[in-house]
C-alpha positions in Angstrom: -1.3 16.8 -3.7 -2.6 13.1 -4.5 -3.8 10.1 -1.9 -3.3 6.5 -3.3 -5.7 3.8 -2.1 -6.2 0.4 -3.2 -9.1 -0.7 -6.1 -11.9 -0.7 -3.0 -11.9 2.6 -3.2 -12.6 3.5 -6.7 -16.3 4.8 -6.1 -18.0 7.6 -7.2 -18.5 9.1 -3.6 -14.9 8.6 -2.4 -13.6 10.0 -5.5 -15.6 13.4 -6.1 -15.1 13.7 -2.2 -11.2 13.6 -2.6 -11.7 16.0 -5.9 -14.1 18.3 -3.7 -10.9 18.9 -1.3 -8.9 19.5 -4.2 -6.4 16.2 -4.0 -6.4 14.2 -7.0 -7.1 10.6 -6.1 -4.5 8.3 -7.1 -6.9 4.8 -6.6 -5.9 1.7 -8.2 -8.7 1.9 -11.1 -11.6 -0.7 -11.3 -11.6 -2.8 -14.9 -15.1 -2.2 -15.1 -17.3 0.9 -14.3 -14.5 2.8 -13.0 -14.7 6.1 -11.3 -10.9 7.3 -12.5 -11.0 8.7 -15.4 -8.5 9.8 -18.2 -8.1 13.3 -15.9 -6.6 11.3 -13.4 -4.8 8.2 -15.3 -3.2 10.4 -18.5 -0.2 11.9 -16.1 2.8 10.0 -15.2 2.3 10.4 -12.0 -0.7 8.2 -11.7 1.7 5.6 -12.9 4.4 6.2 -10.5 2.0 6.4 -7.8 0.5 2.6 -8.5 4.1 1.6 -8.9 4.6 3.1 -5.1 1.7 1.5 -3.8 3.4 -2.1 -4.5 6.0 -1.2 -2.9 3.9 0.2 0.4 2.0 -3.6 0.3 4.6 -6.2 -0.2 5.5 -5.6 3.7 1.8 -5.7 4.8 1.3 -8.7 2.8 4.5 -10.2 4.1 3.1 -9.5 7.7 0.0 -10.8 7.1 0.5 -14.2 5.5 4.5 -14.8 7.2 4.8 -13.0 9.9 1.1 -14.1 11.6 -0.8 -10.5 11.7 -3.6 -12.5 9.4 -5.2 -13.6 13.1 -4.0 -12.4 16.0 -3.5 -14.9 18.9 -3.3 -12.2 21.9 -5.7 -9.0 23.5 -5.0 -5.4 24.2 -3.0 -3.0 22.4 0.3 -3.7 24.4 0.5 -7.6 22.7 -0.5 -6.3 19.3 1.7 -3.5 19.3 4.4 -6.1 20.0 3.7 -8.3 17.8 3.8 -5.9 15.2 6.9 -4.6 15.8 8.3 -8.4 16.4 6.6 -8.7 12.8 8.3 -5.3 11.0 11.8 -6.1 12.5 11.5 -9.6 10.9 10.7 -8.3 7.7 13.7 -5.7 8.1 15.5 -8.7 8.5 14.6 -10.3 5.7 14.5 -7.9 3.5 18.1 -6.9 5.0 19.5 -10.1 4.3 18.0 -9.5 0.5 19.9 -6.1 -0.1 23.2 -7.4 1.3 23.1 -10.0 -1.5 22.1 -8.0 -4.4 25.3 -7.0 -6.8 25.9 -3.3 -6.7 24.8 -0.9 -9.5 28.3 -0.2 -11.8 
């Protein structure tokens, strides 16, 4: 079993507390002083699992700087939890409109 989690995360605590519990930590690696070490990075999997991680952030991303989650203008959970979904189904959308134009694989 692995977790993936962004570069913020590669510290020593976080990582030999994910190690403790027996889940290899799949955390985008630090350049410098990095708490991944070749245990972690030498499998493919590491490498499929940061190629993943793009994938789960492009939406996020998309949300944050398109679809207006970067500052939300409305309280309470019930507004936010709209907007959010207003959000996602745009991105659908978009993304939608993206995969209907794409030439199929021969």
């Amino acid at each position: 079993m692995s977790v993936g989690a962004e570069r913020g995360y590669d510290t020593q605590g976080f990582v030999a507390g994910v190690r403790a519990l027996r889940i290899t930590p799949h955390v985008a690696a630090k350049d410098r002083f990095s708490a991944i070490d070749g245990r972690t990075t030498r499998h493919g999997g590491y490498a499929v699992s940061q190629r993943r991680r793009k994938l789960v952030e492009e939406p996020f991303g998309w949300m944050k700087t398109i679809g207006g989650l970067h500052k939300l203008r409305h309280r309470g959970k019930a507004k936010a939890a709209a907007i959010f979904t207003f959000s996602c189904a745009a991105y659908n959308l978009v993304r939608l409109r993206r995969l209907l134009t794409e030439p199929s694989p021969a």
